[in-house]
MDAnalysis code that builds the backbone (N, CA, C; Angstrom):
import MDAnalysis as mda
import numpy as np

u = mda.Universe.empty(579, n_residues=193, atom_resindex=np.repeat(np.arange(193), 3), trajectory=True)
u.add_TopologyAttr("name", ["N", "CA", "C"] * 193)
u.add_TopologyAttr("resid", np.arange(1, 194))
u.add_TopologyAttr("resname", ["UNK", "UNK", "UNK", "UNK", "UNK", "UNK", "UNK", "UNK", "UNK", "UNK", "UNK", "UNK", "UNK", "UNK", "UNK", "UNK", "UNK", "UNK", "UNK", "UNK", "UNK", "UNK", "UNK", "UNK", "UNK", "UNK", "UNK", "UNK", "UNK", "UNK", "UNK", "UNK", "UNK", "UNK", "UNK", "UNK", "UNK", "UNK", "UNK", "UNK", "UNK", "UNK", "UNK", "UNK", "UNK", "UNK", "UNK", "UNK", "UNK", "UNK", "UNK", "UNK", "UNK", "UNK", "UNK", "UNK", "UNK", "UNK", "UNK", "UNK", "UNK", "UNK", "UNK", "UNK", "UNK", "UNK", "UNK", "UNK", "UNK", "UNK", "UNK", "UNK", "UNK", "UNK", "UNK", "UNK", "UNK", "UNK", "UNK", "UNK", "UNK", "UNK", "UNK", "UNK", "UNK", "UNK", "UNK", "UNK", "UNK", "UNK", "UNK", "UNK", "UNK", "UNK", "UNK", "UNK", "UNK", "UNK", "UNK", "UNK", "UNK", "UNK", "UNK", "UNK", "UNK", "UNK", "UNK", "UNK", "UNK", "UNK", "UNK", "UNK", "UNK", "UNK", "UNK", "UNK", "UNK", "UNK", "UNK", "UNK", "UNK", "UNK", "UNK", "UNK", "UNK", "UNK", "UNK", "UNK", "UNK", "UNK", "UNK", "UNK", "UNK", "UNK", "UNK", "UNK", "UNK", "UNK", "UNK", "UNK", "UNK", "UNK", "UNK", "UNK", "UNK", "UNK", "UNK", "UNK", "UNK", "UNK", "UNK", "UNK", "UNK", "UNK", "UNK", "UNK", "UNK", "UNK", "UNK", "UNK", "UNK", "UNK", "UNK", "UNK", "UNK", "UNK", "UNK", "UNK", "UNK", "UNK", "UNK", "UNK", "UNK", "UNK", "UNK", "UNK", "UNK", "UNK", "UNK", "UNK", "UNK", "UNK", "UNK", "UNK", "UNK", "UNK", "UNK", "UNK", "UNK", "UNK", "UNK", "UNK", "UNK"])
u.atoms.positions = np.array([
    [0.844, -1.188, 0.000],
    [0.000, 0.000, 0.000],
    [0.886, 1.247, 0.000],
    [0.392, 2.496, -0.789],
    [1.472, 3.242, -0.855],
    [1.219, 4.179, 0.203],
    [2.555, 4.820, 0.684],
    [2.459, 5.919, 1.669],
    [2.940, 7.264, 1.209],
    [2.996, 8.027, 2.562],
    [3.006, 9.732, 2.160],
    [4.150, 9.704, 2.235],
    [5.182, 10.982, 1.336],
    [6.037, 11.514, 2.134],
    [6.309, 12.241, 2.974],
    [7.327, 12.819, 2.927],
    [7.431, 14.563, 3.991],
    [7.171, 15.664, 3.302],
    [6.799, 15.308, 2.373],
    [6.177, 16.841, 1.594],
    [4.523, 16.259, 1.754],
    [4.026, 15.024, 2.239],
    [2.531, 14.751, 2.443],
    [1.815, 14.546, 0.846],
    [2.790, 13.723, -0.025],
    [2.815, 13.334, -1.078],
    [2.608, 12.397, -1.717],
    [1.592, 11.435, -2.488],
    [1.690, 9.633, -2.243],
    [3.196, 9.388, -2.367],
    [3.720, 8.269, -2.409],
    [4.853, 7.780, -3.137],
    [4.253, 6.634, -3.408],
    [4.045, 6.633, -5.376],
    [3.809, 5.223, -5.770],
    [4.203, 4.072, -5.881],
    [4.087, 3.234, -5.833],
    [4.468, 1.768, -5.685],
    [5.599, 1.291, -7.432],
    [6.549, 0.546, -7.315],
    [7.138, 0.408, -8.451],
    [7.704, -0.485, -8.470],
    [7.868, -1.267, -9.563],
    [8.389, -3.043, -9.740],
    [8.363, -2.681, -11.446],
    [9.586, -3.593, -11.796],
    [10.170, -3.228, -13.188],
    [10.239, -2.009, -13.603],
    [11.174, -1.197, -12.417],
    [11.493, 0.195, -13.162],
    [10.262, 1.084, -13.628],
    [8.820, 0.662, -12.966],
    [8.041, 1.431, -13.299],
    [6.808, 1.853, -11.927],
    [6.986, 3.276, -12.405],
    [5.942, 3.886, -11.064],
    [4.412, 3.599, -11.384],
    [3.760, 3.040, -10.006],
    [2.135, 2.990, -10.333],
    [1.725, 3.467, -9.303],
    [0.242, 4.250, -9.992],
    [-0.619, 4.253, -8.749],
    [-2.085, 4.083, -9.204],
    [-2.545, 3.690, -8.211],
    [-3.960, 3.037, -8.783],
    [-5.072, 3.342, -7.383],
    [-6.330, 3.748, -7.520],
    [-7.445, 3.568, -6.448],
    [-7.349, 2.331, -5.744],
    [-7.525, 1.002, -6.831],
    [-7.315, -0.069, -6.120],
    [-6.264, -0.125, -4.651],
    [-5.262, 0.356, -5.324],
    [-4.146, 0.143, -3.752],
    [-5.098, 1.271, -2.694],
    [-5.749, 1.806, -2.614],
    [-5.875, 2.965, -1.721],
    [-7.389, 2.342, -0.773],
    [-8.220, 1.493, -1.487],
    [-9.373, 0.906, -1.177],
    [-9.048, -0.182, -0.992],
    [-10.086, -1.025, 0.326],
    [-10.040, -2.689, 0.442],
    [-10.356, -3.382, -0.797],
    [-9.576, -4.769, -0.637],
    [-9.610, -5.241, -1.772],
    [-10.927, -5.587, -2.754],
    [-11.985, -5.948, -1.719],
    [-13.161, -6.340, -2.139],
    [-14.543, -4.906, -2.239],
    [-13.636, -3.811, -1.436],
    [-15.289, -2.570, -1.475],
    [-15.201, -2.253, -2.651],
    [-16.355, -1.605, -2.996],
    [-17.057, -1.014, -4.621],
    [-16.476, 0.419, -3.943],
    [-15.777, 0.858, -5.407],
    [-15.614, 2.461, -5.589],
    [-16.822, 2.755, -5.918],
    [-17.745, 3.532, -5.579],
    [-19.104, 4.103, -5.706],
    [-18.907, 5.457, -6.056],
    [-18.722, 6.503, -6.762],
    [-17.956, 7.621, -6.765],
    [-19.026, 8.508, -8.099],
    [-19.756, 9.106, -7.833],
    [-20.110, 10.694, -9.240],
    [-19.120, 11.505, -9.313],
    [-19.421, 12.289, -10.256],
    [-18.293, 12.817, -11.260],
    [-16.943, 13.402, -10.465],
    [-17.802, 14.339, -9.494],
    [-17.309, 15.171, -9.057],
    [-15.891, 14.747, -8.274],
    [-15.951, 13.026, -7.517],
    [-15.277, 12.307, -6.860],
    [-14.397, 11.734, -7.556],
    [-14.789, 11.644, -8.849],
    [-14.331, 10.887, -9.779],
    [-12.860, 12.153, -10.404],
    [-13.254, 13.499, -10.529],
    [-12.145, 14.070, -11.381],
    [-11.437, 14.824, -10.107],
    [-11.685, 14.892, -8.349],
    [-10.806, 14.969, -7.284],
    [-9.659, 13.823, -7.291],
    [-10.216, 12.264, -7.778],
    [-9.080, 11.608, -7.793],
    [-8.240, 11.609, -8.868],
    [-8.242, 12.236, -10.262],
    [-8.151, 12.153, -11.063],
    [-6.678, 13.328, -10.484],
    [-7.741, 14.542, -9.990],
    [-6.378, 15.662, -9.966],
    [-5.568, 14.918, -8.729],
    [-5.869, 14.850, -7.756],
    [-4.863, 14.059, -6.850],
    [-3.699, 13.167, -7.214],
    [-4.400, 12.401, -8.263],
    [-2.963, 11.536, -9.179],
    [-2.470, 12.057, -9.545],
    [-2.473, 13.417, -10.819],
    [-1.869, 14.363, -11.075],
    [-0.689, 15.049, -10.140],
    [-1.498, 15.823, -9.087],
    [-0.951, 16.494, -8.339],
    [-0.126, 16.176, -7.035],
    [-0.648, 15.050, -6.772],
    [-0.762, 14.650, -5.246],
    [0.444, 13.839, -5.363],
    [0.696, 12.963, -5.869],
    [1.829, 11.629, -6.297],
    [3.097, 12.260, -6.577],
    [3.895, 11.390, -5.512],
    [5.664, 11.824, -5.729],
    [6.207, 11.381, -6.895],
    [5.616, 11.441, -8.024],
    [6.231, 11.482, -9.241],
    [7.747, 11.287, -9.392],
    [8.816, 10.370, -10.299],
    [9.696, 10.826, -10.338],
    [10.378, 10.510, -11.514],
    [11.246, 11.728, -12.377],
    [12.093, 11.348, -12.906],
    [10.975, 10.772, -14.185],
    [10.070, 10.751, -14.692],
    [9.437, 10.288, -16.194],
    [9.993, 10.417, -16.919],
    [9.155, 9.606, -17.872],
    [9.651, 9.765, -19.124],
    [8.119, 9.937, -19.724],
    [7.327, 9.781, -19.119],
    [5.877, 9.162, -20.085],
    [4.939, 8.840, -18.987],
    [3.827, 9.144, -18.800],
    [2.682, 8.814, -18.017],
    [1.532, 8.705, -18.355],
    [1.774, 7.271, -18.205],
    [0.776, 6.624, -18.913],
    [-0.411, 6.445, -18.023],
    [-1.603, 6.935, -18.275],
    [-3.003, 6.951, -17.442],
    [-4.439, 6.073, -17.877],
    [-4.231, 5.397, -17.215],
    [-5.816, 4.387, -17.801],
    [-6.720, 4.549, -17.700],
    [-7.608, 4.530, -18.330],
    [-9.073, 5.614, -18.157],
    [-9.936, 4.463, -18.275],
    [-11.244, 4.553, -17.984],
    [-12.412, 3.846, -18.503],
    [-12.758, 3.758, -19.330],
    [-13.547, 2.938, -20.236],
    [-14.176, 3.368, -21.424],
    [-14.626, 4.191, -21.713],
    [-15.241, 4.725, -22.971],
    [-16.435, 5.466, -22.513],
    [-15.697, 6.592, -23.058],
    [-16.597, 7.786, -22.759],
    [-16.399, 9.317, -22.586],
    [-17.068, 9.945, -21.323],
    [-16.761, 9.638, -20.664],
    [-17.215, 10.453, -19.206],
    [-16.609, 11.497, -18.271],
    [-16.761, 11.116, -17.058],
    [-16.189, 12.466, -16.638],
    [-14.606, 12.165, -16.458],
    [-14.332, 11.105, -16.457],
    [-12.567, 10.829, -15.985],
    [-11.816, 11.080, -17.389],
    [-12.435, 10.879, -18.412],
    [-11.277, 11.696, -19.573],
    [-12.239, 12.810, -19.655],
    [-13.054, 13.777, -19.796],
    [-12.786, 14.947, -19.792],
    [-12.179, 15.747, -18.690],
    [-12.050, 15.197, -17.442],
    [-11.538, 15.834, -16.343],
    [-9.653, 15.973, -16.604],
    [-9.651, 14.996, -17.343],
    [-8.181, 14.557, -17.912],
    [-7.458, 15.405, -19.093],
    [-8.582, 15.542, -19.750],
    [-8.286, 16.229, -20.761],
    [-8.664, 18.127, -20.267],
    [-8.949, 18.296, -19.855],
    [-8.776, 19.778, -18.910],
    [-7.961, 19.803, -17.867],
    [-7.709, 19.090, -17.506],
    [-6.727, 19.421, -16.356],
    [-5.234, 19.170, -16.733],
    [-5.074, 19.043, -17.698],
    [-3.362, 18.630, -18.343],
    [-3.478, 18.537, -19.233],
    [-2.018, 19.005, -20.524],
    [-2.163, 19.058, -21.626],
    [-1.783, 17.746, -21.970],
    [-2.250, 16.859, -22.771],
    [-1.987, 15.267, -23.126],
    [-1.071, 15.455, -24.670],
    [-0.245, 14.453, -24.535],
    [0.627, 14.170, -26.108],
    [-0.350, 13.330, -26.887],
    [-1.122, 12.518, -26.435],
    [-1.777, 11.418, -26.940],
    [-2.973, 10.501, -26.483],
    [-3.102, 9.692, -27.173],
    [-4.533, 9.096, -26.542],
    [-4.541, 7.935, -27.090],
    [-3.950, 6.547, -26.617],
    [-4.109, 5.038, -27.429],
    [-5.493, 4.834, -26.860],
    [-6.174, 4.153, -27.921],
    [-7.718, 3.679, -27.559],
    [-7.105, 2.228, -27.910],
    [-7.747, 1.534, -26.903],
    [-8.045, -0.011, -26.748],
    [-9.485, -0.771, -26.806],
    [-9.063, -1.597, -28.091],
    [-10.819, -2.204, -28.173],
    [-10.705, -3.391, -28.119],
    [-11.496, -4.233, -28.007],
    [-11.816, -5.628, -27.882],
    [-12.872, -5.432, -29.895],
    [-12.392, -7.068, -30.346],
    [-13.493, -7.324, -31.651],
    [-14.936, -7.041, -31.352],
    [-15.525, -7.114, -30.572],
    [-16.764, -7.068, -31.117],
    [-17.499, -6.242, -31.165],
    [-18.533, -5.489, -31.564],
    [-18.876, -4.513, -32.044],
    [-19.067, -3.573, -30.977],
    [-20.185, -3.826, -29.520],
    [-20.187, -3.314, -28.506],
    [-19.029, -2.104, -27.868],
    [-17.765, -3.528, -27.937],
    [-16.876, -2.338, -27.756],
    [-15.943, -1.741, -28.575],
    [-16.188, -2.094, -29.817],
    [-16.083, -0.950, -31.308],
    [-16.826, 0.232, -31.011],
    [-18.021, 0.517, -30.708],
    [-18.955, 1.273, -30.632],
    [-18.026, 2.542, -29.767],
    [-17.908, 1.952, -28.157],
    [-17.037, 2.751, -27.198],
    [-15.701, 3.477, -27.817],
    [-15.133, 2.447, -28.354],
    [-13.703, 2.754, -29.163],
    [-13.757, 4.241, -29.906],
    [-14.998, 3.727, -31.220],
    [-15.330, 4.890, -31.995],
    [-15.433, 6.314, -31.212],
    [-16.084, 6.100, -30.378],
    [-16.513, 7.373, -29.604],
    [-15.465, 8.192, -28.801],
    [-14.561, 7.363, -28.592],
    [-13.477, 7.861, -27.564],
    [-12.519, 9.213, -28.452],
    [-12.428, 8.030, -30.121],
    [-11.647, 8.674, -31.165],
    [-12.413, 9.792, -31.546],
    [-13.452, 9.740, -31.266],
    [-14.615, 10.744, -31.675],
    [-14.141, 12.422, -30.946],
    [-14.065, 12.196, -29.536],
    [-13.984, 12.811, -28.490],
    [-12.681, 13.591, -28.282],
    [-11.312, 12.702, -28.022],
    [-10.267, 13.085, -28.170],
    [-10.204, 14.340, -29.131],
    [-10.615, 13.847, -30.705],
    [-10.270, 14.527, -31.564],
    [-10.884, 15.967, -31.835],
    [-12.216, 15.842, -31.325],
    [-12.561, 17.189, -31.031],
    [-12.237, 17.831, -29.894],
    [-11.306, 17.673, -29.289],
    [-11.049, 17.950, -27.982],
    [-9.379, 18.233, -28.359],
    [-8.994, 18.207, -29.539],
    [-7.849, 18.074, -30.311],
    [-6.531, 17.836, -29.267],
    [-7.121, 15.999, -29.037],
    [-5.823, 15.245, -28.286],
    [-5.677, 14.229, -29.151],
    [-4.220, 14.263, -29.567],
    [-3.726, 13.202, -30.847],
    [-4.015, 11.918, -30.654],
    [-5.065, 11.480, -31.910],
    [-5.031, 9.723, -31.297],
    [-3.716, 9.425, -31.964],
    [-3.231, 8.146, -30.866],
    [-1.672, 7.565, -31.310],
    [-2.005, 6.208, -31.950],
    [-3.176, 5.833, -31.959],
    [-3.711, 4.412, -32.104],
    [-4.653, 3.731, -32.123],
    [-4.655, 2.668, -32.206],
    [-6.102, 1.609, -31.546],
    [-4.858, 0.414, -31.376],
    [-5.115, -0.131, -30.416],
    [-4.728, -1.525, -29.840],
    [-5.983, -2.712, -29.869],
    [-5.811, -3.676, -30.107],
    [-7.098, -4.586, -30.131],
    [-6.716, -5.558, -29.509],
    [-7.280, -5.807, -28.579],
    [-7.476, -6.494, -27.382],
    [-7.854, -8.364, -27.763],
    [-7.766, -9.202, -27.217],
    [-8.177, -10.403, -26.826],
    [-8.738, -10.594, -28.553],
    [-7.932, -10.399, -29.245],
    [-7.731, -10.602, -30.562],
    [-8.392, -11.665, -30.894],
    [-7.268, -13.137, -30.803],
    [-8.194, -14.247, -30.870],
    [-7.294, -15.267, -29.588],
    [-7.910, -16.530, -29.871],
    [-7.330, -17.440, -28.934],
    [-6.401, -18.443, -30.007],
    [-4.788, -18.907, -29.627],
    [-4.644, -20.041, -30.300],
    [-4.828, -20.902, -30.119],
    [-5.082, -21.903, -30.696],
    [-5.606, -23.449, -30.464],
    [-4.075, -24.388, -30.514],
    [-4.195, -25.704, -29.798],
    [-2.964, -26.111, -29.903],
    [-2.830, -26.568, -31.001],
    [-3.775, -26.732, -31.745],
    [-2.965, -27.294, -33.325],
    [-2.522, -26.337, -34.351],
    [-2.385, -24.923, -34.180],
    [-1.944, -23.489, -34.694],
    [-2.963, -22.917, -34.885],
    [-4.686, -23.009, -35.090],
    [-5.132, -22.391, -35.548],
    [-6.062, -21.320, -34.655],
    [-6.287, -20.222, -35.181],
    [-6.534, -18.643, -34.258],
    [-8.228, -18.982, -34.804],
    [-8.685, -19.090, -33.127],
    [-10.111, -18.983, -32.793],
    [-10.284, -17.542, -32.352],
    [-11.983, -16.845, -32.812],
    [-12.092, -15.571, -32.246],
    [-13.457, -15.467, -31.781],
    [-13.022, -15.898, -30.162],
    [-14.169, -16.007, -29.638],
    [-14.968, -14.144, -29.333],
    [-14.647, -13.547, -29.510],
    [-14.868, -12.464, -29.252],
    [-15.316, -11.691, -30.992],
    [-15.603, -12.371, -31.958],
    [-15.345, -11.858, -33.524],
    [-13.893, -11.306, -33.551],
    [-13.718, -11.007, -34.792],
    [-12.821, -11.110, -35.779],
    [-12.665, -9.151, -36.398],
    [-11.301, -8.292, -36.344],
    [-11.187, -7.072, -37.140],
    [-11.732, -6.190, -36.414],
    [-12.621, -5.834, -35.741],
    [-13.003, -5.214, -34.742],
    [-11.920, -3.809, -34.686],
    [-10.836, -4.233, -33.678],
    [-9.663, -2.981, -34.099],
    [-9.343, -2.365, -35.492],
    [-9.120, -2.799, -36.064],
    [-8.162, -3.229, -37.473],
    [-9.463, -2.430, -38.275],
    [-10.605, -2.562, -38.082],
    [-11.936, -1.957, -38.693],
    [-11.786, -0.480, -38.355],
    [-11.618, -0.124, -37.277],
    [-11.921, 0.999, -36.234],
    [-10.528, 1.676, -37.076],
    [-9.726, 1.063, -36.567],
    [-8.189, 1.913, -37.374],
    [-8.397, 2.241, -38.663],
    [-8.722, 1.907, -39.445],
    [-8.975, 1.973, -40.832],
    [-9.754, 3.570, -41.099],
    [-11.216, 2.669, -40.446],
    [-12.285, 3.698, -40.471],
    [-11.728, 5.410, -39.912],
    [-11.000, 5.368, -38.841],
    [-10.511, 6.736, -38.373],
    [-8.723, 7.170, -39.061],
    [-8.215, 6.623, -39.986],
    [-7.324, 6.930, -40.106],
    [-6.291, 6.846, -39.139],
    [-5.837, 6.045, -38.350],
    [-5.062, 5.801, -37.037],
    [-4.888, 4.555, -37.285],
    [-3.502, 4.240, -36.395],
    [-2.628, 3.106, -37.146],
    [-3.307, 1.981, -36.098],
    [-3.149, 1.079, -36.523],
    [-3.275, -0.569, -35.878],
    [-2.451, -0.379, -34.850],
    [-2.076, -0.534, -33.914],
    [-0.524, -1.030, -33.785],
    [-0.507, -1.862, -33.042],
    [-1.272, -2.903, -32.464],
    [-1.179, -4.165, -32.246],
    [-2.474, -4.774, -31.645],
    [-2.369, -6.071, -32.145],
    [-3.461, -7.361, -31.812],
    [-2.747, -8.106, -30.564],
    [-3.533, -7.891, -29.616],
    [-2.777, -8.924, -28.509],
    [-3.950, -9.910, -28.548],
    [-3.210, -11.039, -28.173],
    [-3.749, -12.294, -28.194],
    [-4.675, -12.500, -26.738],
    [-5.649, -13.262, -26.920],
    [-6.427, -13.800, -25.568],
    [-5.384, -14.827, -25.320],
    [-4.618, -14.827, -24.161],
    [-3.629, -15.778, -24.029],
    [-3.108, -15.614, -22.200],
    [-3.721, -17.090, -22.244],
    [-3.250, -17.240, -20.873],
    [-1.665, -17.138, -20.370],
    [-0.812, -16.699, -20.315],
    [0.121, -16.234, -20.453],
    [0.289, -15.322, -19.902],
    [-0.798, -13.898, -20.165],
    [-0.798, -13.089, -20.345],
    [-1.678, -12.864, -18.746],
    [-2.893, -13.647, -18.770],
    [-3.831, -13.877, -17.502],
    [-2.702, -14.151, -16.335],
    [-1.953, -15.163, -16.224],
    [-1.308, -15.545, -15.220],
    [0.001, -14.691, -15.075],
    [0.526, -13.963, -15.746],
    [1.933, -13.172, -15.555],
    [1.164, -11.675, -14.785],
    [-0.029, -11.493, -15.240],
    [-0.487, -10.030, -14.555],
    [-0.847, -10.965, -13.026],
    [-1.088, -11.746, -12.995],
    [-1.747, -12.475, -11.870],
    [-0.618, -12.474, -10.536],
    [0.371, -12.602, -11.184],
    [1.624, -13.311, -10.739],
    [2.172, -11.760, -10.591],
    [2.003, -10.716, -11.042],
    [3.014, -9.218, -11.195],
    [4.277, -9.584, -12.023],
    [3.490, -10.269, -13.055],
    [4.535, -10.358, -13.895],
    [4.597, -9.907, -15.564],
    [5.010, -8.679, -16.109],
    [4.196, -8.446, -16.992],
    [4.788, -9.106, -18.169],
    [4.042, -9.707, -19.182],
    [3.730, -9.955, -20.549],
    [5.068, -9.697, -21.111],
    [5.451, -8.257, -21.548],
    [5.928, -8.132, -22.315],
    [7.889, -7.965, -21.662],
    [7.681, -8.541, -20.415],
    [9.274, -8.779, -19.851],
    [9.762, -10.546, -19.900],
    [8.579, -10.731, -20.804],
    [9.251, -12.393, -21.317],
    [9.835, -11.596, -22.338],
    [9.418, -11.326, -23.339],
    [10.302, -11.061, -24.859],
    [10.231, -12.041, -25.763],
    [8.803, -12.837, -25.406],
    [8.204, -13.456, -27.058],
    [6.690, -13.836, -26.723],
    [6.889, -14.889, -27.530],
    [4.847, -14.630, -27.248],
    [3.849, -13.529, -27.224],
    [2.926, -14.115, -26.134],
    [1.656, -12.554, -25.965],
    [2.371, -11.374, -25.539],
    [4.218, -11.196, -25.179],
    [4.543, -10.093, -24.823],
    [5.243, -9.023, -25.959],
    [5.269, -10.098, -27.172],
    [5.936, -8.836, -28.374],
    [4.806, -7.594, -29.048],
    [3.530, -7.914, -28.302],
    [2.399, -7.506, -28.632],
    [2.680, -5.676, -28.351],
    [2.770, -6.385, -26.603],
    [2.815, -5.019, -25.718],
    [4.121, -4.131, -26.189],
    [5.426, -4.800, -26.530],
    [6.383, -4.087, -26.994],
    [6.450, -3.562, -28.509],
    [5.808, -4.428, -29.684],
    [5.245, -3.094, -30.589],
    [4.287, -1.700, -30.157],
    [3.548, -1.907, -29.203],
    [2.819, -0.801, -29.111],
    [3.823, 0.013, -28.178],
    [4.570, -0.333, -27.211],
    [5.203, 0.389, -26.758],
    [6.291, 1.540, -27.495],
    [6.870, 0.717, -28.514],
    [8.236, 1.198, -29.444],
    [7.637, 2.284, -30.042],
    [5.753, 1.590, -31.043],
    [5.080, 2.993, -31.761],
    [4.591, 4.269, -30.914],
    [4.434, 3.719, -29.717],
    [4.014, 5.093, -28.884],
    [5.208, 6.051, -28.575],
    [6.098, 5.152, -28.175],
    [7.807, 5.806, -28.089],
    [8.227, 6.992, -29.081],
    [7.946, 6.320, -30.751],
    [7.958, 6.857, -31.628],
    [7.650, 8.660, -32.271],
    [5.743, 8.021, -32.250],
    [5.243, 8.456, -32.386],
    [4.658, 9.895, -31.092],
    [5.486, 9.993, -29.826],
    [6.104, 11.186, -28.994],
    [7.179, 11.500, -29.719],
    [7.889, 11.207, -29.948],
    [9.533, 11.648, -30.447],
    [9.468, 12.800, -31.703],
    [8.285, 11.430, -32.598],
    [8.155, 12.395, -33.597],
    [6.909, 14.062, -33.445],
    [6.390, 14.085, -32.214],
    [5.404, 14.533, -31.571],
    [4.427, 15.722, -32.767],
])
């Protein structure tokens, strides 16, 4: 659980060279965050403001789906380089996806992407099941002019290494070359800003 400093500051929690902070650590494991808007963009600036930050390079912030109050509170309260949208195939959350790209862009925050989620499953005899449909991302990218930049696989692998605090893409093959193309294009695509 993270604590304050002497400036009365969080200090976030960090494993593989990387700083986190999350509500989860701050709430019991099992209570419901129950929270309207208003609660919702106090924690929002608190992460911002409140957290002993150190030394970045990149801060990366996970939002909900959607368009609600936690990315517009986000998007007013700090100037953003970018905005990767993450979708799952099937249309439902194509729908969300669309809207996000929708939003950002009138809100003129650069989309960097679409990532597509739980892509498909492999089967042990090689062949890619998609229990979730099929292009979903890859549709969405197209349709908005914004690059693909990666299909991660539904892959247990992937279930048990987050399970474990172990992430994906610090094996360096499999479901983790996924996370490190999108990482390299986001890298990039700041550089080239």
């Amino acid at each position: 659980q993270p604590i304050a400093n002497e400036d009365k500051k969080i200090v976030p929690l960090e494993a593989y060279g990387i700083q986190c902070m999350s509500m989860g650590f701050l709430v019991p494991e099992k209570e419901a965050i129950i929270w309207r808007g208003p609660m919702v963009m106090g924690a929002v600036r608190q992460f911002l403001h409140e957290v002993a930050w150190v030394d970045l390079d990149v801060l990366v912030i996970d939002l909900p789906p959607g368009t609600g109050d936690a990315q517009l509170t986000m998007i007013q309260t700090v100037p953003l380089s970018g905005a990767l949208v993450v979708t799952t195939p099937q249309k439902v959350a194509v729908v969300d996806a669309e809207r996000a790209i929708s939003m950002f862009r009138k809100l003129d925050v650069p989309v960097l992407g679409v990532v597509e989620n739980m892509a498909w499953m492999e089967m042990p005899d090689g062949t890619k099941m998609h229990p979730f449909g099929s292009g979903g991302g890859a549709a969405t990218a197209e349709a908005y002019d914004t690059p693909l930049l990666a299909q991660v696989p539904f892959d247990q692998r992937i279930c048990e290494g987050g399970d474990k605090g172990i992430p994906a893409a610090s094996r360096g093959d499999g479901p983790g070359e996924a996370f490190n193309k999108v990482a390299e294009a986001v890298s990039q695509a700041l550089q080239n800003g």
